[in-house]
C-alpha positions in Angstrom: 128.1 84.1 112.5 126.1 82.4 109.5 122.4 81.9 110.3 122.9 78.5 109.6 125.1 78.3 112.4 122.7 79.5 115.3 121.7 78.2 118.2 118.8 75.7 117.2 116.9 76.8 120.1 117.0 79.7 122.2 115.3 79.5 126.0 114.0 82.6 127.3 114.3 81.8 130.8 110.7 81.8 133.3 108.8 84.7 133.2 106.0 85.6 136.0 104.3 88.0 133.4 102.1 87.8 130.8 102.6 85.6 128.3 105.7 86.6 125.4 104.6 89.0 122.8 107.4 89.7 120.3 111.2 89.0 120.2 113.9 91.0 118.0 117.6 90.1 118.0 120.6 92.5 117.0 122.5 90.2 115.1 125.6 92.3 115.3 126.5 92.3 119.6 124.4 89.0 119.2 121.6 89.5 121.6 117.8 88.4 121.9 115.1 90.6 123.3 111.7 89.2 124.7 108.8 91.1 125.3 106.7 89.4 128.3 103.7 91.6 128.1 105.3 94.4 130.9 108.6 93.1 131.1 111.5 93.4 128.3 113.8 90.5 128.8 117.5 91.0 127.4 119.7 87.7 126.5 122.7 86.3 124.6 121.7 83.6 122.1 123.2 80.9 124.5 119.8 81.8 126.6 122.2 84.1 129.4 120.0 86.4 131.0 121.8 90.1 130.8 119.0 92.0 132.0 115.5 93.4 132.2 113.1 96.7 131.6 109.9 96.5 133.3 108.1 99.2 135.2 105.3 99.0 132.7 101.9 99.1 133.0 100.7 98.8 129.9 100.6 96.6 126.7 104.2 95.8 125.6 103.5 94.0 122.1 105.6 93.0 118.5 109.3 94.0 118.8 111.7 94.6 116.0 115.3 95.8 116.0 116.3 99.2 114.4 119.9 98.7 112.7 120.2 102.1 111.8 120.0 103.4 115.6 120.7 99.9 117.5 117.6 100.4 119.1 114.7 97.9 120.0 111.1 99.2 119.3 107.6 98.1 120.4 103.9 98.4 120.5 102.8 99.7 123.7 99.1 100.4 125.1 97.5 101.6 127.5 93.8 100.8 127.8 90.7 99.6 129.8 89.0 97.0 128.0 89.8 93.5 128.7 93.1 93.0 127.7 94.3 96.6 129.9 92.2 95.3 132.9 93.9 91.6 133.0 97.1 93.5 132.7 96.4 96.1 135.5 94.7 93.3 137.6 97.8 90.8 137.2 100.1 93.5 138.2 98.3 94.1 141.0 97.8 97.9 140.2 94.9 100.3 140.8 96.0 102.4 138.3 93.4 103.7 135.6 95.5 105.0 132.3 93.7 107.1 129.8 93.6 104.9 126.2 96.6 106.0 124.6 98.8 103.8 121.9 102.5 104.5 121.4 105.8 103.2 119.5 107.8 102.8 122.7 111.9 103.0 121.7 114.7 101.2 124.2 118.2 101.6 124.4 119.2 98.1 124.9 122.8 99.0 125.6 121.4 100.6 128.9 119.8 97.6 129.9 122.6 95.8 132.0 120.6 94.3 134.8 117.8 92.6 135.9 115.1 94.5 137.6 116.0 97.7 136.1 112.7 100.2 135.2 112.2 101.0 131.4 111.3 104.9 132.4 113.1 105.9 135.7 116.5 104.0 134.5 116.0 106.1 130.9 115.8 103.3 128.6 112.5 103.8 127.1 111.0 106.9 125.2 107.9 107.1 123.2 106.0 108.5 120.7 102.2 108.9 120.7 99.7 107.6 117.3 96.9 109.5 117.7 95.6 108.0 114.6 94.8 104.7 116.8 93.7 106.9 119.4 90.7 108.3 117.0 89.7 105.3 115.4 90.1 103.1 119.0 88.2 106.1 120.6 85.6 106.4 117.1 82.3 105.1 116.2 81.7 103.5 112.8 78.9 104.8 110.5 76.8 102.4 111.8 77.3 103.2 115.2 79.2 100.2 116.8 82.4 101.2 118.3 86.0 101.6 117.5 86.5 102.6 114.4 87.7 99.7 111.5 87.2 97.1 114.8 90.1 98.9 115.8 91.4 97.8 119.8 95.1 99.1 119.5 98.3 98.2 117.9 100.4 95.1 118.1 102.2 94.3 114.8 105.3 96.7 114.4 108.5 96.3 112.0 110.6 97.8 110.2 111.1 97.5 105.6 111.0 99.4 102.5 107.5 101.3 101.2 105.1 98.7 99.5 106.2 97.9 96.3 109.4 98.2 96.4 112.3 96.4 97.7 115.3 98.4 99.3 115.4 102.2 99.5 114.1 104.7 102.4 113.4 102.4 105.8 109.8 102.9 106.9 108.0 102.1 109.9 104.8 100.0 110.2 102.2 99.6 112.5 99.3 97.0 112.0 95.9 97.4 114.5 95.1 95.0 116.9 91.3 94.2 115.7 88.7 93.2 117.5 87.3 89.6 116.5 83.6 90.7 116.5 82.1 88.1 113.8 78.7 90.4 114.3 80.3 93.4 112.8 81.3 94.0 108.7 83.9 96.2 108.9 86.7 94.1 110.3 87.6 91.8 107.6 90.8 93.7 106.9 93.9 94.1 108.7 95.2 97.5 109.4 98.8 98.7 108.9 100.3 102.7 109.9 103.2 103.3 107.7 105.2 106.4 109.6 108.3 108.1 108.5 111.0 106.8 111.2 112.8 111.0 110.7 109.4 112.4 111.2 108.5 110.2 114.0 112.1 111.2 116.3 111.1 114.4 117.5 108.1 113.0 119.1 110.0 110.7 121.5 109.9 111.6 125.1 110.1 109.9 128.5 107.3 108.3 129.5 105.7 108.8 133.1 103.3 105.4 133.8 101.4 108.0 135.9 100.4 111.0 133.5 101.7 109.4 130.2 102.3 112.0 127.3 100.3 113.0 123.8 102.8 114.2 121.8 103.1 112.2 118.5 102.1 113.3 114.5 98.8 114.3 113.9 98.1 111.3 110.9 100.9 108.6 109.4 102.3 109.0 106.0 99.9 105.7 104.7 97.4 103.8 106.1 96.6 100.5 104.0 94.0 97.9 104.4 94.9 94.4 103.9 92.1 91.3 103.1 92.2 88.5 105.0 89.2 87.9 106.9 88.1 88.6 110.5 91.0 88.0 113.0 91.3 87.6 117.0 93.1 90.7 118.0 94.3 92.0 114.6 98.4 91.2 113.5 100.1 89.8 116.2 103.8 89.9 115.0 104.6 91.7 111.5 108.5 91.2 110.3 109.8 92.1 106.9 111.6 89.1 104.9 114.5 90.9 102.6 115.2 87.0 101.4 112.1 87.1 100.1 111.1 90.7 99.8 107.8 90.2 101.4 105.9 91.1 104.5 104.8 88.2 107.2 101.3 88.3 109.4 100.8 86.4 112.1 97.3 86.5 113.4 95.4 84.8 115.5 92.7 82.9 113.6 89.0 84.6 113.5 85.7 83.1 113.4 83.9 84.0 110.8 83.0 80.8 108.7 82.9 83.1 105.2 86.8 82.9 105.8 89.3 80.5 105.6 90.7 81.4 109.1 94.3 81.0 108.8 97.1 81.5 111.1 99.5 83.0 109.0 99.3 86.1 105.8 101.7 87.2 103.5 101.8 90.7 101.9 103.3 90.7 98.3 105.6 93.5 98.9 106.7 93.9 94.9 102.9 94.8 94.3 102.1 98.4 94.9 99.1 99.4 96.9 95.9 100.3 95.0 92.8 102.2 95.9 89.8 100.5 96.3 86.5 101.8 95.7 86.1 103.7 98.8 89.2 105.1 98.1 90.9 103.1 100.5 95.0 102.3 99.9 95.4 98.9 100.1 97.8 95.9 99.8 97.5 92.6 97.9 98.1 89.2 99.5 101.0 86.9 98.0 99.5 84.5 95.7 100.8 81.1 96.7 100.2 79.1 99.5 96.9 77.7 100.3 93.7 79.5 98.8 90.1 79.6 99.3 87.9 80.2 96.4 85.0 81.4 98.5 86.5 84.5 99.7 89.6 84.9 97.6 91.9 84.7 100.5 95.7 83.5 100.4 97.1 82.5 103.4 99.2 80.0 105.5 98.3 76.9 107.9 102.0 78.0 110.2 100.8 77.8 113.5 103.3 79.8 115.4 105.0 83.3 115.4 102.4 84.7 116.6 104.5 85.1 119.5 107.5 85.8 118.3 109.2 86.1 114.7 112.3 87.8 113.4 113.6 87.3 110.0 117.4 86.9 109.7 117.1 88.0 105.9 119.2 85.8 104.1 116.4 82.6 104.0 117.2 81.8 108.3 114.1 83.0 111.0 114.1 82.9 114.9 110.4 81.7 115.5 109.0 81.8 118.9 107.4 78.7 120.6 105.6 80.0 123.8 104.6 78.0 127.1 103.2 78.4 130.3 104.9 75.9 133.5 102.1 74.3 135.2 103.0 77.2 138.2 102.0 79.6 136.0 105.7 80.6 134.9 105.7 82.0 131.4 108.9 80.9 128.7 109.6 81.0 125.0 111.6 78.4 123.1 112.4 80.6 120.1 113.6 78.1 117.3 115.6 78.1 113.9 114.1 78.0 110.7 114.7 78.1 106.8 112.2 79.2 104.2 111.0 76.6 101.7 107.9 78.4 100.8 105.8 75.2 100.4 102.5 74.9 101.4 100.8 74.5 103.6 103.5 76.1 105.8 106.8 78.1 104.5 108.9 77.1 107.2 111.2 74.5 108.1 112.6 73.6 111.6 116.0 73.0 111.6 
């Protein structure tokens, strides 16, 4: 089916979760997948619920869909600062993981039904990042915690390295980062590359209970991006093959040295350079709106930071989250074209 023959709008269903936190859709069997916080939701693109994986107990975050293995991917944490304790609290759960950050991996051809559970049914395995654990777990030079603001992972996707366009399929990672407008050192997004062939070994089953730490010691990269102090780091990353480049949704930070926008974009033909502390890092697309105070490119495109998949031929499914006034969480994910105009690139359709 040409993009430009989608569904205009896609509902998820309602949700008595957490609020949605990512979609991917495999184009080919034409299905959508929601991530509701602890529950992954499973739909045609007419909106026909198929089935669900939840069990979780943790941080389900950005999705993206693997074509290579036809599998759905996600960031998953497990922590106790705010964010872990809502989720514990809202599930009704006394459990107390240890701080641990993995790429979870589902095998959406196993989900069927609703209610089935993403470990004891055997759809989900996951790898560790012990890099997030060390800098979530870290002190900064100065003393404040969590290393580079660092409070987890939530951007994930799937594109070429950096500077390129096509090739070897890499897998990124971007840092959820605290919003601290107090501290210096989290002006920059955060983004893992990994090797997806180095990464398979390390997938197991994951026990909610006693989850395991088996995962590569370091990624292959890890680059630093500029765009000023965020709430909560990248929220949803996705790789554009129309236009070659990488997409950030953020939720705006505070800090009134920076521009504050919802949206980034990565120039992925410019290769990453070192910066003086030796840092690798990546360059912002220069177009769009800029601010000549800080140097910053960005976006006003106020959603998709819920939800964003690139169809890669100029077409995106965009999410538009809500709340009922019962509480009952939905997305109306929506078709767009690119026009890259400022101030926003999109176009409904």
């Amino acid at each position: 089916m040409k993009s430009e023959n989608l569904p205009r709008e896609i509902d998820s269903g309602l949700w008595k979760t957490g609020h949605v936190q990512g979609i991917a859709i495999d184009t080919a069997r034409e299905y959508i997948y929601y991530s509701f916080t602890t529950v992954l939701v499973k739909t045609d693109l007419r909106g026909n619920l198929i089935g669900t994986a939840g069990g979780l107990v943790g941080h389900l975050g950005c999705l993206d869909f693997c074509d290579a293995d036809g599998c759905v991917y996600g960031s998953l944490e497990y922590k106790q600062d705010a964010i872990g304790r809502g989720i514990l609290a809202s599930l009704g759960s006394d459990a107390r993981p240890e701080s641990a950050f993995y790429v979870a991996r589902f095998d959406g051809e196993k989900i069927t039904r609703p209610g089935m559970d993403a470990a004891r049914d055997g759809i989900m395995t996951a790898a560790l990042l012990p890099e997030v654990v060390h800098d979530y777990l870290g002190t900064a030079p100065d003393g404040t915690p969590h290393i580079h603001g660092c409070s987890g992972i939530d951007g994930l996707a799937f594109g070429p390295a950096f500077g390129t366009r096509g090739g070897k399929t890499w897998l990124n990672i971007a840092y959820g980062v605290y919003g601290d407008t107090q501290r210096r050192d989290n002006d920059c997004q955060v983004i893992l590359t990994y090797d997806p062939e180095a990464l398979a070994p390390y997938y197991h089953p994951l026990r909610q209970d006693a989850p395991h730490g088996e995962g590569p010691e370091k990624p292959a990269h890890k680059y630093f991006v500029r765009t000023g102090n965020t709430t909560y780091g990248v929220q949803n990353l996705e790789y554009d093959a129309y236009t070659g480049n990488w997409f950030l949704a953020v939720y705006p930070g505070e800090k009134p040295e920076f521009p504050n926008y919802p949206f980034y974009i990565v120039d992925g033909a410019a290769a990453p350079v070192k910066d003086e502390a030796g840092r690798e890092t990546l360059t912002l697309w220069k177009e769009g709106l800029y601010d000549e105070k800080s140097g910053v490119y960005g976006w006003d495109f106020p959603h998709g930071d819920t939800g964003l998949f690139a169809l890669d031929d100029g077409y995106y499914y965009i999410s538009h989250n809500g709340c009922t006034a019962d509480g009952l969480q939905y997305s109306r994910v929506c078709l767009y074209r690119w026009t890259g105009k400022a101030p926003a690139p999109f176009e409904r359709v």
